[in-house]
Each structure stands twice: as structure tokens, then as C-alpha cells.
matplotlib code that plots the C-alpha trace (Angstrom):
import matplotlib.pyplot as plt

x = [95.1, 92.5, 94.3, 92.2, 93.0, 95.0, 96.5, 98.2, 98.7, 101.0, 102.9, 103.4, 104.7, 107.3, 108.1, 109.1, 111.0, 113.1, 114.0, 115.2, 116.7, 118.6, 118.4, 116.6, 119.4, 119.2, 115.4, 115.0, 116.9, 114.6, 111.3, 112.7, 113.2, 110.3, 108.3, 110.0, 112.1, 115.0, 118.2, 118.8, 121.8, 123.1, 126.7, 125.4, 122.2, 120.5, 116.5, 114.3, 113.6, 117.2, 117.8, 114.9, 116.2, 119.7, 118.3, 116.1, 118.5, 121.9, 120.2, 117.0, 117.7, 120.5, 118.6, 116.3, 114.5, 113.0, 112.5, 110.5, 108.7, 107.5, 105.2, 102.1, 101.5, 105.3, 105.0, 102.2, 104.8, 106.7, 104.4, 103.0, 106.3, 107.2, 103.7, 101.4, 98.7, 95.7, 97.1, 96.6, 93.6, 92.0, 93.2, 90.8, 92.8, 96.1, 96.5, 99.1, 96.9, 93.4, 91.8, 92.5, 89.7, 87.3, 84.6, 81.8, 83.9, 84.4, 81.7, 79.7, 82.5, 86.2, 89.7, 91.2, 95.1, 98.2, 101.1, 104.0, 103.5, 101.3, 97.6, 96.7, 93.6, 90.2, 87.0, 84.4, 81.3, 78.6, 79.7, 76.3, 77.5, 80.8, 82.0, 84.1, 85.8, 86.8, 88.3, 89.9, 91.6, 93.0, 93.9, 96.2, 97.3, 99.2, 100.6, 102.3, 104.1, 107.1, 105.8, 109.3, 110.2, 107.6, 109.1, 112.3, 111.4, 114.0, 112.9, 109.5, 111.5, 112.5, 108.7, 107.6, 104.0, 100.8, 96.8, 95.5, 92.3, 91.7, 88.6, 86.2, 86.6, 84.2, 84.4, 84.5, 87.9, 91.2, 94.4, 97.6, 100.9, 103.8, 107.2, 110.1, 113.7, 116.5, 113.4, 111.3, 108.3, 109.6, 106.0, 102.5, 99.4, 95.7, 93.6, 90.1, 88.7, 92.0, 90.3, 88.9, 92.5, 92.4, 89.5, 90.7, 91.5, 94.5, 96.4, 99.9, 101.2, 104.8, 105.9, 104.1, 101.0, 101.1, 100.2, 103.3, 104.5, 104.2, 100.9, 100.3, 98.2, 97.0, 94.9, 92.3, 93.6, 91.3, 91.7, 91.4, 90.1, 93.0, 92.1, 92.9, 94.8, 97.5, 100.0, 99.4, 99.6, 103.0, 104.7, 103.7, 105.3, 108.7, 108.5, 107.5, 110.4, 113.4, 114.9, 114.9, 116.8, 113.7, 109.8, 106.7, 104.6, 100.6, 97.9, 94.0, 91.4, 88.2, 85.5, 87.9, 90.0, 93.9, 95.0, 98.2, 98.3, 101.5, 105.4, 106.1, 110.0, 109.5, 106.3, 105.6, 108.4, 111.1, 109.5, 107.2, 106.2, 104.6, 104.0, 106.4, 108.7, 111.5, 109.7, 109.3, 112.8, 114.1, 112.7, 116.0, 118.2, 116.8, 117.5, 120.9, 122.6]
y = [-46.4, -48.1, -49.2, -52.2, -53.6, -56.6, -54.3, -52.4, -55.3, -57.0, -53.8, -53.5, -56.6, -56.1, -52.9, -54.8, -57.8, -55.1, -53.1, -56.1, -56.9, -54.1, -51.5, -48.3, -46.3, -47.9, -48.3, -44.6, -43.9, -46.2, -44.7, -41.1, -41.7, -43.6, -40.3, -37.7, -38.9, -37.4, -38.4, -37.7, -36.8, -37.4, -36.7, -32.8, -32.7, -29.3, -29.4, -29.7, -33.4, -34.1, -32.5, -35.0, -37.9, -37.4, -36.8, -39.7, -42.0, -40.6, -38.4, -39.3, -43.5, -42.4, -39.6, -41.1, -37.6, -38.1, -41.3, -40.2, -37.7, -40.0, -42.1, -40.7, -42.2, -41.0, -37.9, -36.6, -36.4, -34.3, -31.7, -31.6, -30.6, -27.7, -26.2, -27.4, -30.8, -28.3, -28.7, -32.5, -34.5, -36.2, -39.7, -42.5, -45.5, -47.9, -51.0, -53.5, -56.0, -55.7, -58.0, -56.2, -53.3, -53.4, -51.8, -51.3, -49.2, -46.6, -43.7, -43.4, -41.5, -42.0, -42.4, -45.2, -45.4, -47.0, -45.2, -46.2, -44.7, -42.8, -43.9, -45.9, -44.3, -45.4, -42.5, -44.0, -42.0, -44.6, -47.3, -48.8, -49.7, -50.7, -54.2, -54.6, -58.7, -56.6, -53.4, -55.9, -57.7, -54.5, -53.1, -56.9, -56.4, -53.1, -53.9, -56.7, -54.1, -52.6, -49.0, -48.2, -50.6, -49.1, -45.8, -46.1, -44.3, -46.0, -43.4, -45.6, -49.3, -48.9, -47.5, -49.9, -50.6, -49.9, -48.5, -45.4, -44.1, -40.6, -38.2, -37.8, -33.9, -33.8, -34.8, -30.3, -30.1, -27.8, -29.0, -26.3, -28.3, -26.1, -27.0, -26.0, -25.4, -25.2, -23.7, -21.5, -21.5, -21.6, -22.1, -24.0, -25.3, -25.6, -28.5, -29.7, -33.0, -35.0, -37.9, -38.6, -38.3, -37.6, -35.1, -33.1, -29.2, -28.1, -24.6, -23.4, -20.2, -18.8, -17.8, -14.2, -16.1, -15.2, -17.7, -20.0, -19.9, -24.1, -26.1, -30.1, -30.7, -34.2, -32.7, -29.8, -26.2, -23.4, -20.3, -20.5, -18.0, -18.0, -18.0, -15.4, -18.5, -18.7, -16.7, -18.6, -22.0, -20.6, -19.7, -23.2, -24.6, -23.1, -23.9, -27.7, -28.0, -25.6, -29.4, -30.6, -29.3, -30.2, -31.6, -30.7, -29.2, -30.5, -28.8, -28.8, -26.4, -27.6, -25.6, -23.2, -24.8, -25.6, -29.4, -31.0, -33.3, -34.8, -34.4, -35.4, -36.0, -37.1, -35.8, -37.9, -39.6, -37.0, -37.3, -34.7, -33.5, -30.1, -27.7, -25.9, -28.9, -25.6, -23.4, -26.3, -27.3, -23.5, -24.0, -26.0, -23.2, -22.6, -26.1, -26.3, -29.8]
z = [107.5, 109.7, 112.8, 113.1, 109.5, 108.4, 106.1, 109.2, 111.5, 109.3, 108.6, 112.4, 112.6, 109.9, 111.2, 115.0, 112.6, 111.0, 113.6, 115.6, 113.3, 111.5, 114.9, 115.0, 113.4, 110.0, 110.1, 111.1, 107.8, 106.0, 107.5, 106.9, 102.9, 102.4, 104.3, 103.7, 100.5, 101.6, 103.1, 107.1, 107.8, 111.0, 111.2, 110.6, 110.7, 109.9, 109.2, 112.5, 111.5, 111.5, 114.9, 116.2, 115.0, 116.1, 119.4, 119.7, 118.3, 120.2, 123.5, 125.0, 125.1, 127.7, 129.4, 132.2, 132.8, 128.8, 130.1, 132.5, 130.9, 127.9, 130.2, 131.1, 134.1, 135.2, 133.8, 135.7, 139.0, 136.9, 135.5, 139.5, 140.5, 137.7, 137.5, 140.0, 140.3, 138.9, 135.5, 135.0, 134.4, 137.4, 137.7, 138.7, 138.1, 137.0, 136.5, 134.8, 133.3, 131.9, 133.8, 137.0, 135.6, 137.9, 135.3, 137.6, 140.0, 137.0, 135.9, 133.0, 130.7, 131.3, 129.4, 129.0, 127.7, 127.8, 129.3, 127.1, 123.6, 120.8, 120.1, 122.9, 123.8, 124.1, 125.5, 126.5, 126.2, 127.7, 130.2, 129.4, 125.6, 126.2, 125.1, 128.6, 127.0, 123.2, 125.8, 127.8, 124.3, 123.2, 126.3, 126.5, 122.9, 123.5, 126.8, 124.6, 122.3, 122.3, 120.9, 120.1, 117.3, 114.9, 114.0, 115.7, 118.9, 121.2, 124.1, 125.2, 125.7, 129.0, 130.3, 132.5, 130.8, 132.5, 131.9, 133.5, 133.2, 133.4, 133.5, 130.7, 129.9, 127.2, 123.4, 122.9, 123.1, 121.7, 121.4, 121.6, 121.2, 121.4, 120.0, 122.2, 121.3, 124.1, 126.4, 124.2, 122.3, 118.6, 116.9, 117.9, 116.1, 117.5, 116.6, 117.5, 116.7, 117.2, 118.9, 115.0, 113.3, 110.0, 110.5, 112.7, 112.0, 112.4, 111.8, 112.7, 114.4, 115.2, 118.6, 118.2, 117.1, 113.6, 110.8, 110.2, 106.5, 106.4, 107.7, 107.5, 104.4, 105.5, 108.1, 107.1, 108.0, 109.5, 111.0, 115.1, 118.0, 119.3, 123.1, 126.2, 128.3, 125.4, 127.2, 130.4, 128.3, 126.5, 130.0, 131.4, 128.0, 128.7, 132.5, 131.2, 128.5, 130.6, 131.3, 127.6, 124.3, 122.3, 123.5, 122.2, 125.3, 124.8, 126.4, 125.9, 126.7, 128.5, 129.5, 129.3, 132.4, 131.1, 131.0, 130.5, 128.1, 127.3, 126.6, 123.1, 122.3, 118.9, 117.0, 114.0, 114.5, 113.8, 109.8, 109.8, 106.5, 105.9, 102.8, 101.6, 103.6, 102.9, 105.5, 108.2, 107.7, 108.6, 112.2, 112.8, 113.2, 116.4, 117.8, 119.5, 120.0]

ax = plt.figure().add_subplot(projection="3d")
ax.plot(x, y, z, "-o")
ax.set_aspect("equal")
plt.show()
């Protein structure tokens, strides 16, 4: 759905009503039927979306290292510490407020993004074309939301809200994202062309790189290259996630150079559907609560 529809806004809005209203325990079991159109059990949960949702509704609101870890300005002291500053992407900037972007200061290309959730990004390719007032508008708008009361992801309320902006690595790039269970590398897909969504391609391995038995049909699948800094990238996964019973380790390739990316706790929300949804929902058993 086009983020920038009235169709979209207003659903936003009812999602943050809702979960005010009725908590993010009962709206996560609302979101999980209406996706997944299954119940989620929590009192013994089994499937690898179950373990996710227990977790982000009973562990990481209480844990301040997930805390941590979820904000990606925060983050980045972390992921210096376990595996060294050469992995993240150069920082030029923070701010708390918009207005406070001094625009003229920044190069041509750069990232701009918010620090406390999922899909607040916006690459700016020519400084020339930008519209500086509409970045400054959005920019404002998201700073004003409480990311976690749209899918019931209590983990990003207490990040304390700011905008980075980050070095312009190139539109060329490769995503690995690498889901780890109690420390290890359980299974990983590569992507390219996430910054457009919905077209991106997208295929999933297993921990010895062989074609996983489930893939996301909403995306189109492909077969990868798989590249020669995979081993590196799964080591600094396991170093990145030995704190954390479940995260999702992100990494991209540019120029062939290795980038952090981000910590995800709760991909999709903990409602992640695949095909067959049977073969995803095996990958639990290796998830111990």
C-alpha cells in the first residue's frame, strides 16, 4: 500500500487508537489472525512467529540492551564495540528536530532516517532536486509517532527519537539478513532492490547456504551469487546476536566493502508469512525461550 495514501494514513491512525486502547497483547493477537489467519499461542508457543511474539510482548520491553540495540543511532556504539567501527556506515549527522538540518552543510547524496523504527528512510540521490520544506514535513511527522503502536512492537517506545544521516553507499546494493537463534545462524535470505519494496528480489538459504524449503511469495524470488564475504558476514552475525535469544543480524554489500545495517528484534512483526507457512514454521524448534 502506498505509504503516502489516505487509505494508509487513516489505518495508522486506527492502529495507534487501538492499541491504546486495548494494549499491544490483544492487538498483537488481532494483527496475527488477520495476517497469518491463525491463532498465536502464547502460553506455549511453538512456530518461529510465536516465539517472536512472546518475546516482544513478555522479553525485550524489559531488556534495555534490545532497547538499545533497536535504535540506530544507539546501536551503532554497540556493533563498534562487538566487531569494530569499520563495519558501520559513515555518520555525518543527528539532529532532534528537522529544522535544525543545516542542508547546505550536507553532500550531494546522503541518507536520511529516523532512529526509532521501520521505514523511516529517505536517499537522496541529488541535493540539487530535493524539496528541503516537504523533507523537513516528513522528517517532523515521524518524529511525532510512536512506531510501536502499529504492529505491536512495544521494544521502540522508550527510544529516545532522533534523525541521523548517514553516507550515500550507492543505489547497487545487496542485502544479507541473517536470522539468529540463541547465537547461531539458523537461515538467511539476500535481497537487492529493497529501497523499492515490493520489487525487490529476494531468495532464502539455510545455515549451509542451501535453498530454504519456504521463500516470501510477495516479493519476487531469484537465484543469488552468493558472495566470498558470506562467511565473514555469518561470523560477524553470531558475534552481533551472542547477547540476544533471537535478532535478525542485517548487513549489505557495497563495492564489495561489508556494512552493518541494523538489529531487527521483530521482522515483520513477528507475522511473517511464507510458502509452504509449514516449512517456515519448523525453524522454531531451534529457538529456545
Amino acid at each position: 500500500m502506498d505509504r503516502n495514501s489516505f487509505v494508509y494514513k487513516i489505518r495508522r491512525k486506527c492502529q495507534v487508537m487501538a492499541t491504546k486502547l486495548f494494549g499491544y497483547k490483544n492487538m498483537n493477537q488481532v494483527y496475527y489472525r488477520i495476517i497469518t489467519h491463525k491463532y498465536c499461542n502464547l502460553h506455549r508457543p511453538q512456530t518461529l512467529n510465536e516465539k517472536i511474539c512472546w518475546l516482544k510482548l513478555y522479553h525485550y520491553p524489559t531488556n534495555p540492551l534490545v532497547i538499545q540495540a533497536s535504535d540506530k543511532y544507539r546501536v551503532r556504539r554497540y556493533v563498534k564495540k562487538k566487531i569494530g567501527k569499520e563495519y558501520l556506515v559513515p555518520l555525518i549527522g543527528y539532529w532532534e528536530n528537522a529544522n535544525d538540518i543545516n542542508f547546505e552543510t550536507l553532500p550531494q547524496k546522503f541518507i536520511l532516517k529516523c532512529n526509532h523504527g521501520c521505514a523511516y528512510n529517505i536517499p537522496v540521490d541529488n541535493k540539487k532536486k530535493l524539496e528541503i520544506d516537504t523533507i523537513k514535513k516528513r522528517l517532523n511527522q515521524w518524529m511525532r509517532e510512536d512506531f510501536s503502536l502499529y504492529n505491536s512492537e512495544p521494544q521502540y517506545h522508550a527510544i529516545k527519537r532522533k534523525i541521523i544521516c548517514e553516507k550515500h553507499l550507492g543505489n547497487d546494493l545487496v542485502d544479507y539478513k541473517f536470522f539468529c537463534m540463541n547465537g547461531k545462524v539458523r537461515f538467511y535470505y539476500v535481497s537487492s532492490g529493497l529501497l523499492e519494496d515490493r520489487t525487490a528480489y529476494m531468495r532464502h538459504y539455510l545455515a549451509d547456504d542451501t535453498e530454504a524449503p519456504f521463500q516470501r511469495t510477495c516479493y519476487k524470488c531469484t537465484s543469488f551469487s552468493l558472495s566470498d564475504k558470506l562467511d565473514e558476514m555469518k561470523s560477524l552475525a553470531e558475534e552481533l546476536a551472542s547477547d540476544f535469544l533471537f535478532v535478525r543480524v542485517d548487513f549489505f554489500l557495497a563495492q564489495d566493502q561489508i556494512y552493518f545495517s541494523e538489529l531487527t528484534f521483530t521482522p515483520g512483526g513477528g507475522y511473517n508469512v511464507y510458502e509452504p507457512q509449514r516449512e517456515f514454521d519448523k525453524m522454531g524448534r531451534y529457538l529456545k525461550i
